[in-house]
ROLO-817102 format. One record per atom (N, C-alpha, C): residue number from 1; x, y, z; residue in one letter. Coordinates in Angstrom, 1 decimal. Example, Ala and Ser with C-alpha at 12.3 -4.5 7.8 and 13.67 -1.06 7.14 Angstrom:
// ROLO-817102
  num       x       y       z  residuo
    1    13.2    -5.7     7.8        A
    1    12.3    -4.5     7.8        A
    1    13.2    -3.3     7.8        A
    2    12.8    -2.2     7.1        S
    2    13.7    -1.1     7.1        S
    2    12.9     0.0     7.9        S
// end
This chain:
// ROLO-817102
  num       x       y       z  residuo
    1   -90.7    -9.8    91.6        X
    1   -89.9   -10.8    90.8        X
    1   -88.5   -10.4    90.5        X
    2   -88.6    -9.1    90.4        X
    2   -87.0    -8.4    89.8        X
    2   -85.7    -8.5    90.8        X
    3   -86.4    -8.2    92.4        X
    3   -85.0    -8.4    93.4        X
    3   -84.9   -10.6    93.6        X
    4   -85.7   -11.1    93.4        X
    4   -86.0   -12.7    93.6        X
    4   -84.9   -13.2    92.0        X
    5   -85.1   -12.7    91.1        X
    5   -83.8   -12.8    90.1        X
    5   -82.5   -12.8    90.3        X
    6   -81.9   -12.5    90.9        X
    6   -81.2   -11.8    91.4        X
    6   -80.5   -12.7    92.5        X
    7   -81.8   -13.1    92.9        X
    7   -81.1   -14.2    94.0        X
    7   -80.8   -15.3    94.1        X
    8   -81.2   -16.0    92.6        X
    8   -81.4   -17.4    92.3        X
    8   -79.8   -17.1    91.8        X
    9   -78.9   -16.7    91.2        X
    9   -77.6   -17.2    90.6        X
    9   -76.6   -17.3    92.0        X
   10   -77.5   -15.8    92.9        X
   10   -76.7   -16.0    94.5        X
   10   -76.7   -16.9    95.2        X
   11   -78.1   -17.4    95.3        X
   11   -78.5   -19.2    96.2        X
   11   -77.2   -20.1    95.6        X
   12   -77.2   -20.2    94.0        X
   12   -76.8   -21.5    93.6        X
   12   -75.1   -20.9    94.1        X
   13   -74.9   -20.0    94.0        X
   13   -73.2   -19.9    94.3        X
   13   -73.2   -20.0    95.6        X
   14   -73.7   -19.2    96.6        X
   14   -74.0   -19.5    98.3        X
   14   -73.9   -21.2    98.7        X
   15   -74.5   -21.9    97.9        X
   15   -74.7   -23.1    98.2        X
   15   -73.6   -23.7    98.4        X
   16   -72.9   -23.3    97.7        X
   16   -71.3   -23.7    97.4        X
   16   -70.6   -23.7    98.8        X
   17   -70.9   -22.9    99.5        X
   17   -70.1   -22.6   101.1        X
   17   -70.6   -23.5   101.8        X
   18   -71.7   -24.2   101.9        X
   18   -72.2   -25.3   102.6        X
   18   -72.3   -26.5   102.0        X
   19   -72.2   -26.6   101.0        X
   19   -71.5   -28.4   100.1        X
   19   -70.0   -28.3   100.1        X
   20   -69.7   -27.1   100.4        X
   20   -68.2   -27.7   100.6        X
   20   -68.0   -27.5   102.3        X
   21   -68.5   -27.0   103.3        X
   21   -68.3   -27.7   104.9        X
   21   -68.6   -29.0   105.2        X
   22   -69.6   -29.1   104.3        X
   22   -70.5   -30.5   104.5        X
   22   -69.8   -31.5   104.0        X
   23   -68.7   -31.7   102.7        X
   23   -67.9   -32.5   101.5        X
   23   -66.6   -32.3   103.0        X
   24   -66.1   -31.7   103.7        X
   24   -65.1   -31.7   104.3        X
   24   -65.8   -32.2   105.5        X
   25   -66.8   -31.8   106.3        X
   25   -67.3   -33.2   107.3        X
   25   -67.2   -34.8   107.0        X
   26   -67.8   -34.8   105.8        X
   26   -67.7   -36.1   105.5        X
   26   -66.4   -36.9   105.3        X
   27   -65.5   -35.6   105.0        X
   27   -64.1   -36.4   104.6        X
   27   -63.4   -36.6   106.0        X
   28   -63.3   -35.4   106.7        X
   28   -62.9   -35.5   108.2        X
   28   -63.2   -36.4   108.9        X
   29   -64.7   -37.0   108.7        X
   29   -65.1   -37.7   109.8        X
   29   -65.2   -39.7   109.1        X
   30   -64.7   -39.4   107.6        X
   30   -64.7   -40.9   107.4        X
   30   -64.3   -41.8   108.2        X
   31   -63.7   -41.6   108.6        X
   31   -62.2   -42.9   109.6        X
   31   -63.3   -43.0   110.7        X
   32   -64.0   -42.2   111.1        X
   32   -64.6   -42.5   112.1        X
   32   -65.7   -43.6   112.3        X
   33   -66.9   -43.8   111.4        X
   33   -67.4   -43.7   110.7        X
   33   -67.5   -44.9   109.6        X
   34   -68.8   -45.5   108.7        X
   34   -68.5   -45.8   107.6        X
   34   -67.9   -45.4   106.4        X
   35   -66.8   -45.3   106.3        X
   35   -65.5   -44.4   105.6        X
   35   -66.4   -44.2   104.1        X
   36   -66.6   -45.9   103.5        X
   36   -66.9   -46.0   102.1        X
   36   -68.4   -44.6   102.2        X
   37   -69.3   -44.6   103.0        X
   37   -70.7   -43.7   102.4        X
   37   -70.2   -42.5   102.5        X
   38   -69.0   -42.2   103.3        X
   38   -68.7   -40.7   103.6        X
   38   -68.2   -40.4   102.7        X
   39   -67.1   -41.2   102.0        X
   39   -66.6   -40.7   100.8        X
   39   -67.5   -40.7    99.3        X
   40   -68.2   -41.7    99.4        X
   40   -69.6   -41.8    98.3        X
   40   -69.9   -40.4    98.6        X
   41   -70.4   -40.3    99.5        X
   41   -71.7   -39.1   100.2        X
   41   -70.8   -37.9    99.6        X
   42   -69.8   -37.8    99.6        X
   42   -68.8   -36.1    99.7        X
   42   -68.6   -36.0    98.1        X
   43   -68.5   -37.5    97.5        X
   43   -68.5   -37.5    95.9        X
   43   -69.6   -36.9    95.6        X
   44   -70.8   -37.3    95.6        X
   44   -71.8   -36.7    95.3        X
   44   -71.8   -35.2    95.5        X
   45   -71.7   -35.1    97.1        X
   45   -72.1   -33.4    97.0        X
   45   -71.1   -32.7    96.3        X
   46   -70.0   -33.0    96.0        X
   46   -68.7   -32.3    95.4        X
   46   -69.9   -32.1    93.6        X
   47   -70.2   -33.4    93.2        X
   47   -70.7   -33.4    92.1        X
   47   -71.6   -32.5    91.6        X
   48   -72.3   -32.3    92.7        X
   48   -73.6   -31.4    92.8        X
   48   -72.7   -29.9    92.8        X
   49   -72.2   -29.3    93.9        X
   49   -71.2   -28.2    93.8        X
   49   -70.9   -27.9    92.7        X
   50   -70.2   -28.9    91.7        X
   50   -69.6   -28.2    90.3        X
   50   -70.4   -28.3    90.0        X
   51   -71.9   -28.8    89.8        X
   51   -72.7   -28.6    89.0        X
   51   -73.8   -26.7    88.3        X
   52   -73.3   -27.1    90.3        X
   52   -73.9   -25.2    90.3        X
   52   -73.0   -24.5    89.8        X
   53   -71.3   -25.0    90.0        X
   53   -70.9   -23.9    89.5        X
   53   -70.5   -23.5    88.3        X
   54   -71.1   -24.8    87.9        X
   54   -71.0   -24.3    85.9        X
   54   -72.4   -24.2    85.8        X
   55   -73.4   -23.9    86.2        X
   55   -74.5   -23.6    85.9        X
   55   -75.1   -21.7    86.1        X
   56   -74.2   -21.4    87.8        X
   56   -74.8   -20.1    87.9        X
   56   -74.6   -19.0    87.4        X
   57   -73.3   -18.7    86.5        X
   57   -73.1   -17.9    85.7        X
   57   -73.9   -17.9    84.4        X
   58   -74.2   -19.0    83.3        X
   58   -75.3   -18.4    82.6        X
   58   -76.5   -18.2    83.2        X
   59   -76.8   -18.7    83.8        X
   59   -78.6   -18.5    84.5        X
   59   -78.4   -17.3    85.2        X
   60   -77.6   -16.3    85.5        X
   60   -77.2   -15.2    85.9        X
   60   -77.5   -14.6    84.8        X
   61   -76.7   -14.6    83.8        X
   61   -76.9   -14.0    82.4        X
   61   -78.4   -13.8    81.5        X
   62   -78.3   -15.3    81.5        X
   62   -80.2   -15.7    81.1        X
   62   -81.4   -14.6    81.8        X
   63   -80.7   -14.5    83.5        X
   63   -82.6   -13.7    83.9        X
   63   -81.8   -12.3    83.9        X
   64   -80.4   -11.7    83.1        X
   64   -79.8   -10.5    82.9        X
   64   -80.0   -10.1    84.9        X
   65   -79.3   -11.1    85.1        X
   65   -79.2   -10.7    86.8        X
   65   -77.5   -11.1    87.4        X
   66   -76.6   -10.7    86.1        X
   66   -75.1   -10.6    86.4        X
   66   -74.8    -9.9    87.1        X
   67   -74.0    -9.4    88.4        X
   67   -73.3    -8.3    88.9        X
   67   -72.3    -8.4    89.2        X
   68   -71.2    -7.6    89.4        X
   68   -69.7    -7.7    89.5        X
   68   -69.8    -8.7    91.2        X
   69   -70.3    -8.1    91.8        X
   69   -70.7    -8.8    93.6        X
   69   -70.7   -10.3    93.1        X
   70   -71.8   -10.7    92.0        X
   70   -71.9   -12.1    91.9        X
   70   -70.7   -13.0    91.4        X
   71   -69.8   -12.1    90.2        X
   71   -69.1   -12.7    89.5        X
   71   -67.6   -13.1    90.4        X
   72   -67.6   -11.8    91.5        X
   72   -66.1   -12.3    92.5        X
   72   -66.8   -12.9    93.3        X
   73   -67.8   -13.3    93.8        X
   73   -68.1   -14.2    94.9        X
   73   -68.1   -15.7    94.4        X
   74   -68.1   -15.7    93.3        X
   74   -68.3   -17.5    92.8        X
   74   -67.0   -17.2    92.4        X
   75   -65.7   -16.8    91.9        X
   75   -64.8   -17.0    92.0        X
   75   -63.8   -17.2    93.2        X
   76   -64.7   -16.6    94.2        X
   76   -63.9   -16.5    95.9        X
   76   -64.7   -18.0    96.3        X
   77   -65.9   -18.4    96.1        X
   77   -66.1   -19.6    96.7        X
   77   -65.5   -20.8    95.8        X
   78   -65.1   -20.3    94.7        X
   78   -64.5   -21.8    94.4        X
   78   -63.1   -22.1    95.0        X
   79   -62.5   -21.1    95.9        X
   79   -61.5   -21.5    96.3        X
   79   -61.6   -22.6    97.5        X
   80   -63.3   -22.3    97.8        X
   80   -63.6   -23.2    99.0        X
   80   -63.9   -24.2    98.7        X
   81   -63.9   -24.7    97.4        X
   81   -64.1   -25.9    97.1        X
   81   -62.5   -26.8    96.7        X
   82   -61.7   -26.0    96.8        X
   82   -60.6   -26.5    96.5        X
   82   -59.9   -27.1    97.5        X
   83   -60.4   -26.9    99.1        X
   83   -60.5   -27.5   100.4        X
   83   -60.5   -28.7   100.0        X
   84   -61.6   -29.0    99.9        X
   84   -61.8   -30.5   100.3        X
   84   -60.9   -30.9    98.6        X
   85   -60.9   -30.5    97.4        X
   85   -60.1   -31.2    96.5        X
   85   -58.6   -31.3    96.9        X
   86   -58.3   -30.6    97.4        X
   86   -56.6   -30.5    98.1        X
   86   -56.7   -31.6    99.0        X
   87   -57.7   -32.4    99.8        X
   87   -57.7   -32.7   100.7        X
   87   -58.0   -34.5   100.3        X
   88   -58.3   -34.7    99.1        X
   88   -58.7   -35.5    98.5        X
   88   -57.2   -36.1    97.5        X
   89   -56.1   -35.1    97.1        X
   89   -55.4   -34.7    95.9        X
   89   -54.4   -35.4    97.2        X
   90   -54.5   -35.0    98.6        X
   90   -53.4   -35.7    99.5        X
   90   -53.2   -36.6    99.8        X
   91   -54.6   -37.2   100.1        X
   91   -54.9   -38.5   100.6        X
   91   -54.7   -39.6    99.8        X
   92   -55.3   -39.3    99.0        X
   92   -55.8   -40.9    98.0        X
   92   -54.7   -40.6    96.5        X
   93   -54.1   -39.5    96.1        X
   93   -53.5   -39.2    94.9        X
   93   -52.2   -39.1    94.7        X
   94   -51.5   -38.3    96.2        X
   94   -50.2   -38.4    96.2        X
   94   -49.9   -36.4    96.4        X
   95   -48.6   -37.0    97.0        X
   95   -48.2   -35.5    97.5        X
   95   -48.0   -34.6    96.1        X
   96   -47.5   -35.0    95.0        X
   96   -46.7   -35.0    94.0        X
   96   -48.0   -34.1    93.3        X
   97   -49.1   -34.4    92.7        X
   97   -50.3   -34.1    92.1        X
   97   -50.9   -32.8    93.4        X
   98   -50.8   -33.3    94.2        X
   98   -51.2   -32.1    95.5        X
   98   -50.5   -30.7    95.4        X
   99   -48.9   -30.7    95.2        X
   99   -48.0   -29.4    95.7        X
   99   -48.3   -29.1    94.1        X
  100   -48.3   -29.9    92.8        X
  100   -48.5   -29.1    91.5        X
  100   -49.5   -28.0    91.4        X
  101   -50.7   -28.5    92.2        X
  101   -52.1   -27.9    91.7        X
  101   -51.9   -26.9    92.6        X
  102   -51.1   -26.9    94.2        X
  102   -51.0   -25.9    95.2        X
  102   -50.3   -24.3    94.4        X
  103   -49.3   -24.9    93.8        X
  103   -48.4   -24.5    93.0        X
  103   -49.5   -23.7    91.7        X
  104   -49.8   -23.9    91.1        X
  104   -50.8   -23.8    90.2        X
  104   -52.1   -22.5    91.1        X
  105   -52.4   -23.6    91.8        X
  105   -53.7   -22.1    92.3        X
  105   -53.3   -20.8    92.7        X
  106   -52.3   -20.7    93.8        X
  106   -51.3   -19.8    93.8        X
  106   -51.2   -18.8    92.8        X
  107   -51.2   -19.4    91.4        X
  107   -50.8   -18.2    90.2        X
  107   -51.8   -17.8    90.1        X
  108   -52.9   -19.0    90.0        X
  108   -54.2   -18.8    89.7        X
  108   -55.2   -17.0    90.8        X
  109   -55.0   -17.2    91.5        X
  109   -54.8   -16.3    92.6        X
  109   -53.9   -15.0    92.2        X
  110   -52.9   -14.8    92.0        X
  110   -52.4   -13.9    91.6        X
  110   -52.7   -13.4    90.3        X
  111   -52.9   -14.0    89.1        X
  111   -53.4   -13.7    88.1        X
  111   -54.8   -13.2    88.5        X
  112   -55.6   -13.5    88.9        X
  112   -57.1   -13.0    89.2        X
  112   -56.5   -11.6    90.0        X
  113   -56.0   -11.9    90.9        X
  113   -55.7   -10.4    91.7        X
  113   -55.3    -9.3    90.4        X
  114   -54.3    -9.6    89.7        X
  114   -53.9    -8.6    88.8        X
  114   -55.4    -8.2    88.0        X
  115   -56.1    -9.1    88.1        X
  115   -57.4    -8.8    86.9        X
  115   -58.3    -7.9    88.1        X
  116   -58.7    -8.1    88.8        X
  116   -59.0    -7.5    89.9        X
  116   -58.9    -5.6    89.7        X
  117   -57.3    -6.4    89.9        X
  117   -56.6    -4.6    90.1        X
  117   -56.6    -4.0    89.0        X
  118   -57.1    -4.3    88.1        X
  118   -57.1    -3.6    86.5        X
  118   -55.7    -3.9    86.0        X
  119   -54.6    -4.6    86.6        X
  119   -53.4    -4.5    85.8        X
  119   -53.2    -5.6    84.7        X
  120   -54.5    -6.0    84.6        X
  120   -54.6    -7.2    83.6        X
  120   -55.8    -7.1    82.5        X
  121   -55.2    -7.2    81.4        X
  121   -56.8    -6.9    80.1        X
  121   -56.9    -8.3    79.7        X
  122   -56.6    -9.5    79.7        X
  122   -56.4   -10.6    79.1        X
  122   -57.6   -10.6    79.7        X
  123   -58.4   -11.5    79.0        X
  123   -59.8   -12.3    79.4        X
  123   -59.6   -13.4    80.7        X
  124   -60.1   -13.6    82.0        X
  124   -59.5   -14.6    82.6        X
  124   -61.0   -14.5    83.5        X
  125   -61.4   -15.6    83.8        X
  125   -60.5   -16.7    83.3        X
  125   -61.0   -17.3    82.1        X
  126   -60.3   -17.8    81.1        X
  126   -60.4   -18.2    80.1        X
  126   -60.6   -19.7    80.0        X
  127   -60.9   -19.7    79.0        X
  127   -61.7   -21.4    78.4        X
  127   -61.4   -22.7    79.4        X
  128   -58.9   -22.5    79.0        X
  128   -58.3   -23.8    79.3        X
  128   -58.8   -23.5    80.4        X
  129   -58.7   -22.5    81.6        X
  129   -58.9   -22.1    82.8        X
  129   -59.9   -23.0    83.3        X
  130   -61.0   -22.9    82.5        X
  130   -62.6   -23.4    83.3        X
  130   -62.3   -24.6    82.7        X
  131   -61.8   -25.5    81.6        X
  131   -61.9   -26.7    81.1        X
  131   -61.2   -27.4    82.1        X
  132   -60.0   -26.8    82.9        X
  132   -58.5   -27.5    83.7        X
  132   -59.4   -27.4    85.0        X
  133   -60.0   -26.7    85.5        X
  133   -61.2   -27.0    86.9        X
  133   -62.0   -27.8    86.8        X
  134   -62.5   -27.6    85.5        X
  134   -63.7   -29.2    85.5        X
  134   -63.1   -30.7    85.2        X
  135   -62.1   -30.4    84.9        X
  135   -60.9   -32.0    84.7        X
  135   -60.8   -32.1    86.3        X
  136   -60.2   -31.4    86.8        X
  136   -59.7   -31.3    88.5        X
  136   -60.5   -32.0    89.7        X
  137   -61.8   -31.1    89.3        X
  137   -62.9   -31.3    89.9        X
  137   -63.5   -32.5    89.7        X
  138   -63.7   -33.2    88.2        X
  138   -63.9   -34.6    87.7        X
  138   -63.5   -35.6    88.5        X
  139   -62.4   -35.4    88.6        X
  139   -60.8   -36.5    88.6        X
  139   -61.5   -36.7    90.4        X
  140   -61.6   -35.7    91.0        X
  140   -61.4   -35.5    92.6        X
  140   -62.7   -36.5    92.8        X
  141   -64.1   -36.1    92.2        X
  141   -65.6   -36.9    92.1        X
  141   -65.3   -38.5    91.9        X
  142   -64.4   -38.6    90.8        X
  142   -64.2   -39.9    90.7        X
  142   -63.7   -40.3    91.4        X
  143   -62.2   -40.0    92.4        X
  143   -61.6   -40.2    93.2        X
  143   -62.9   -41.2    94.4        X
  144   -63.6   -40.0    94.5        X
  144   -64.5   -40.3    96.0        X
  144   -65.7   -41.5    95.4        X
  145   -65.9   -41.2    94.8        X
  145   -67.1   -42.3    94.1        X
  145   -66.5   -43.8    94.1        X
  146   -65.2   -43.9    93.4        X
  146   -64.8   -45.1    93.2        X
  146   -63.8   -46.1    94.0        X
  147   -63.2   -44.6    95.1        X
  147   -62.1   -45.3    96.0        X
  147   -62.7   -46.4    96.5        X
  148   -61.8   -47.6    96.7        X
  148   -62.2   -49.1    97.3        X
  148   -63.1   -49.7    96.4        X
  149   -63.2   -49.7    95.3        X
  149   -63.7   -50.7    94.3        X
  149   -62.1   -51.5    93.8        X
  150   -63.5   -52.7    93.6        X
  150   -62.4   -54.1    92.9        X
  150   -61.5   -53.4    91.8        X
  151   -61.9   -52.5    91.1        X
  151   -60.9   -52.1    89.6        X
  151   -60.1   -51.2    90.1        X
  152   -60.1   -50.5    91.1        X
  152   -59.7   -49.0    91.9        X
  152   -58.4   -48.4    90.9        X
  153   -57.4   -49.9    90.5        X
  153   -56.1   -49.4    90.3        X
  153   -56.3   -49.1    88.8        X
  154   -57.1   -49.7    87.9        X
  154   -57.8   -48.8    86.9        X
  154   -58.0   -47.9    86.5        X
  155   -59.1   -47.6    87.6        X
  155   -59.5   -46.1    87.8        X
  155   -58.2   -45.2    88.1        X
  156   -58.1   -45.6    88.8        X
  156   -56.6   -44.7    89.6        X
  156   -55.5   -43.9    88.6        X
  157   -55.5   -44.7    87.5        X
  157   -55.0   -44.4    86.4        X
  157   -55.0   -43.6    85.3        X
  158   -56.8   -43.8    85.0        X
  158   -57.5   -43.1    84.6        X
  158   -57.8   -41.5    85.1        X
  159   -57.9   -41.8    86.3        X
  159   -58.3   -40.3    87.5        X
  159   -56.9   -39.4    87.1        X
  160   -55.8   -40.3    87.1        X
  160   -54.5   -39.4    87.2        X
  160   -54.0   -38.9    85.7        X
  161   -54.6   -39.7    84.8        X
  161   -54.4   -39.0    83.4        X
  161   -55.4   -37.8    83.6        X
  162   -56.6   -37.4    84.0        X
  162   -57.5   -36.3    83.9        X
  162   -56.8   -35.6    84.5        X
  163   -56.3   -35.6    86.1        X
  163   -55.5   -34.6    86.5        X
  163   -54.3   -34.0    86.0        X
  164   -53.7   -35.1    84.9        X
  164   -52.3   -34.5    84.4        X
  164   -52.4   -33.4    83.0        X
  165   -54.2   -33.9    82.6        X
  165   -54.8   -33.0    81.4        X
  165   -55.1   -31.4    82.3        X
  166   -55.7   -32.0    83.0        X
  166   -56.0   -30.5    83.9        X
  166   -54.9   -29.5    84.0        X
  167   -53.8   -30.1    84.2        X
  167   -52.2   -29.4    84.5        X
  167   -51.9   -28.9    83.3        X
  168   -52.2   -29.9    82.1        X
  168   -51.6   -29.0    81.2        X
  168   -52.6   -27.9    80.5        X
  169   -54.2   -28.0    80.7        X
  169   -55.2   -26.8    80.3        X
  169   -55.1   -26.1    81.2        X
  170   -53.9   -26.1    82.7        X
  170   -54.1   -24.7    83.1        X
  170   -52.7   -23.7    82.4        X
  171   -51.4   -24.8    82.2        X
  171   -50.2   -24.1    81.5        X
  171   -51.0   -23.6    80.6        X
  172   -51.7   -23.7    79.6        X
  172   -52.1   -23.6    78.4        X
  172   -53.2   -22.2    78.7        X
  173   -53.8   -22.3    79.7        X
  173   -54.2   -21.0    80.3        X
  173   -53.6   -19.7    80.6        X
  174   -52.5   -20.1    81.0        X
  174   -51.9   -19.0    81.3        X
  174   -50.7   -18.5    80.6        X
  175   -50.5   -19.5    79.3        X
  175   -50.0   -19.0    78.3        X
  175   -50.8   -18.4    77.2        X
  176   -52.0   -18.1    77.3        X
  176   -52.8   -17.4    76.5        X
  176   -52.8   -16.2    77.2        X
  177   -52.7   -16.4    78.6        X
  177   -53.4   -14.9    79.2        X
  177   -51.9   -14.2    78.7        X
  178   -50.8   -15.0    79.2        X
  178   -49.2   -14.2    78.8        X
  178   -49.3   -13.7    77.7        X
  179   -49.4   -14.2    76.9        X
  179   -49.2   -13.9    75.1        X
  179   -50.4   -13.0    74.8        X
  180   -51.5   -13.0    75.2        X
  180   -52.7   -11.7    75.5        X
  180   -52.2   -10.2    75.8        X
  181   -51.3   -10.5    77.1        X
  181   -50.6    -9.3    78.0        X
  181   -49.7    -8.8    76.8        X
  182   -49.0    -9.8    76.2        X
  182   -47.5    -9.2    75.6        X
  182   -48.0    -8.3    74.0        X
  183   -49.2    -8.6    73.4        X
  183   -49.6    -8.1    72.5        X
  183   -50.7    -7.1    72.6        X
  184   -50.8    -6.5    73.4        X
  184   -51.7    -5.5    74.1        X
  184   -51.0    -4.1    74.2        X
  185   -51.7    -3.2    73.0        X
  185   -50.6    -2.1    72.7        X
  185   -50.8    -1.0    74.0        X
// end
């Protein structure tokens, strides 16, 4: 039972690499296709994906089956999920919301590298960090769930206030990690 612990926070992060090929099939192959189920169908599994991935770090913790292996692999596969959100962020949202967040992960990425390398003691990722991915991630689910409904330009609205909160809990992120760095004797 002790190596099987161990594997249950790995499954739910692993899973991540195949809901997100599977979320990018569906998106690729809409046009082909009944567009509206593929994009339903990719909402969902997107939905499911974040689900795991705010779930497999405590349940990691819970069966005391954390390891550094686990902790940079679910941070490396959420970049894979930012695939199909980038791809979602171009289509249906606008170039504009797309190069910010490109813009944005990018630091996100280098900030993690610095943590990585030890050249960073700031906690990261931090709170706004993980609150500004699950707005992102939200915004992108709704995107796919609701595109082509009668209200859409409603929604649309709505979707793009979550993404513009997301932008500012990531500034707000990484002005904690700065001001962390600057008072660190």
């Amino acid at each position: 039972m002790g190596s099987f612990k161990i594997l249950i926070p790995n499954i739910l992060t692993f899973s991540r690499l195949f809901l997100g090929g599977a979320i990018m099939w569906l998106l690729c192959t809409a046009q082909e296709f009944s567009a509206l189920w593929h994009y339903r169908s990719a909402g969902t599994l997107l939905f499911v994906a974040l689900i795991t991935d705010l779930i497999d770090g405590p349940i990691a913790r819970k069966l005391k089956a954390a390891t550094k292996f686990g902790y940079y692999s679910d941070h490396i596969i959420d970049f894979v999920l930012l695939i199909p959100i980038f791809y979602v962020l171009l289509e249906f949202l606008g170039v504009t919301f797309f190069f910010l967040f490109l813009i944005f992960e990018i630091a996100v990425l280098y900030v993690s590298y610095l943590k990585i390398s030890k050249r960073l003691s700031a906690k990261w990722p931090n709170n706004p960090g993980r609150l500004s991915f699950g707005f992102l991630g939200g915004a992108t689910c709704a995107t796919l769930l609701l595109i082509y409904t009668p209200c859409w330009s409603a929604f649309s609205i709505l979707i793009k206030s979550a993404l513009i909160i997301s932008l500012l809990l990531r500034l707000l992120s990484f002005h904690q990690v700065i001001e962390a760095e600057l008072f660190v004797e």
